[in-house]
C-alpha positions as CSV (number, residue, x, y, z in Angstrom):
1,X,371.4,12.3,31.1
2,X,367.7,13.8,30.8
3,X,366.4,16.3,33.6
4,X,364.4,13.7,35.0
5,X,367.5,11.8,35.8
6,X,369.2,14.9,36.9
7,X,366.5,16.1,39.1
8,X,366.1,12.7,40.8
9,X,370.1,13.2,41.4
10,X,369.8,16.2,43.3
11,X,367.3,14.7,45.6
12,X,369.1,12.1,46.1
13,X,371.8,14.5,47.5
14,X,369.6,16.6,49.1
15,X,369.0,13.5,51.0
16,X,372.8,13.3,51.4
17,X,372.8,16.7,53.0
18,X,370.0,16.3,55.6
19,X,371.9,13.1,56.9
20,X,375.3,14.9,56.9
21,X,373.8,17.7,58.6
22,X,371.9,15.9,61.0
23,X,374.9,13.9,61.9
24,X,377.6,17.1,62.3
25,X,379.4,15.0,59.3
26,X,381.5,17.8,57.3
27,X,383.6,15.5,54.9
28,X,380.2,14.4,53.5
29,X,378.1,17.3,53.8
30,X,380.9,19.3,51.5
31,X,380.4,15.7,49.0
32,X,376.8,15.9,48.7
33,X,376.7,20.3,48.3
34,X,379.6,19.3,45.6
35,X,377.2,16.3,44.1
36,X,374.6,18.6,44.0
37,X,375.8,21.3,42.6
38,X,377.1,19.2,39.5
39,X,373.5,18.0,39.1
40,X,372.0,21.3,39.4
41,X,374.5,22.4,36.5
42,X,373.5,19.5,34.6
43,X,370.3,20.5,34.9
44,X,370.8,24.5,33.7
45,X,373.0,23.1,30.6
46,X,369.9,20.5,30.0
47,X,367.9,23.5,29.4
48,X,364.6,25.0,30.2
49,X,361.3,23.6,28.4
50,X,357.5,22.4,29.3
51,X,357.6,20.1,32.3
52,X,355.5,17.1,32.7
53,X,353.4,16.7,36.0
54,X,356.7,14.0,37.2
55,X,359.3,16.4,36.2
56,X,357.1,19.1,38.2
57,X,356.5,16.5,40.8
58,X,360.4,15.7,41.1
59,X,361.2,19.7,41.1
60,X,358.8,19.7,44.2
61,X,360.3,17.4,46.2
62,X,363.6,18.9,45.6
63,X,362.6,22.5,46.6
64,X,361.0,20.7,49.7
65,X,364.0,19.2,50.5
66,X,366.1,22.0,50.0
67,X,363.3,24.0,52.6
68,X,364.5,21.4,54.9
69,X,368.2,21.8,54.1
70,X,367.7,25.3,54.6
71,X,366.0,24.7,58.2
72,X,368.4,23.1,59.5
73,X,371.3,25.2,58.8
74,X,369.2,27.7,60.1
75,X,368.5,26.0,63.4
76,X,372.7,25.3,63.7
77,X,373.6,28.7,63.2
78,X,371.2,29.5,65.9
79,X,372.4,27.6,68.2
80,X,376.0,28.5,67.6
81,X,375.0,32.2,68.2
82,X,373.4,31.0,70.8
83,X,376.5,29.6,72.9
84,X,378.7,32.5,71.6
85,X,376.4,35.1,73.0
86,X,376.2,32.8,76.7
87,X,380.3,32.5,76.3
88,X,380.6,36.1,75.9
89,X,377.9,37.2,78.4
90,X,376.0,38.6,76.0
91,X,372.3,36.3,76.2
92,X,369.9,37.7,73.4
93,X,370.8,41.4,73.5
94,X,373.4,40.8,70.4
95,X,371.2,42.3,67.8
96,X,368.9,44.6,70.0
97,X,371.9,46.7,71.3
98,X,373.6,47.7,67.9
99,X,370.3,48.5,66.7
100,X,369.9,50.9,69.7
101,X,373.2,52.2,69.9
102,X,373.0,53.2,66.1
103,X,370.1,55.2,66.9
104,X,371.5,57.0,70.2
């Protein structure tokens, strides 16, 4: 396998991982972060050297797409603390009150 190959693997799981996030779908979310961790390790034991403008290209997209990976786990977690702080009548005073309590 070259890097090329291996770096056009992990987008192609990075696109795995947006749709399984984006559809609440565990079983395959755990698939493509397995997937694409196994290309990512490719990659390492592939080894560092100079990088074309496609391999560049192809490492772009990937970091883009993990951005967006990253977002939207971001956005989930959120929302989670979100609905924990409504459930436990606490609504957006979770943080602000142990930083002011420490300080009291």
């Amino acid at each position: 396998m070259t890097r090329r190959d291996a770096l056009v693997r992990v987008i192609d799981l990075l696109h795995d991982e947006i749709e399984a996030l984006k559809t609440n779908d565990v079983n395959a979310l755990e698939r493509a972060t397995a997937g694409k961790l196994d290309a990512i390790e490719t990659l390492r034991a592939l080894g560092d050297g100079p990088a074309g403008p496609e391999l560049r290209a192809l490492a772009e997209e990937a970091d883009r797409l993990n951005e967006t990976c990253r977002i939207y786990v971001n956005l989930m977690a959120a929302n989670v603390r979100r609905r924990l702080q409504i459930l436990s009548g606490n609504s957006g005073q979770a943080y602000g009150r142990g930083v002011h309590a420490a300080y009291a």
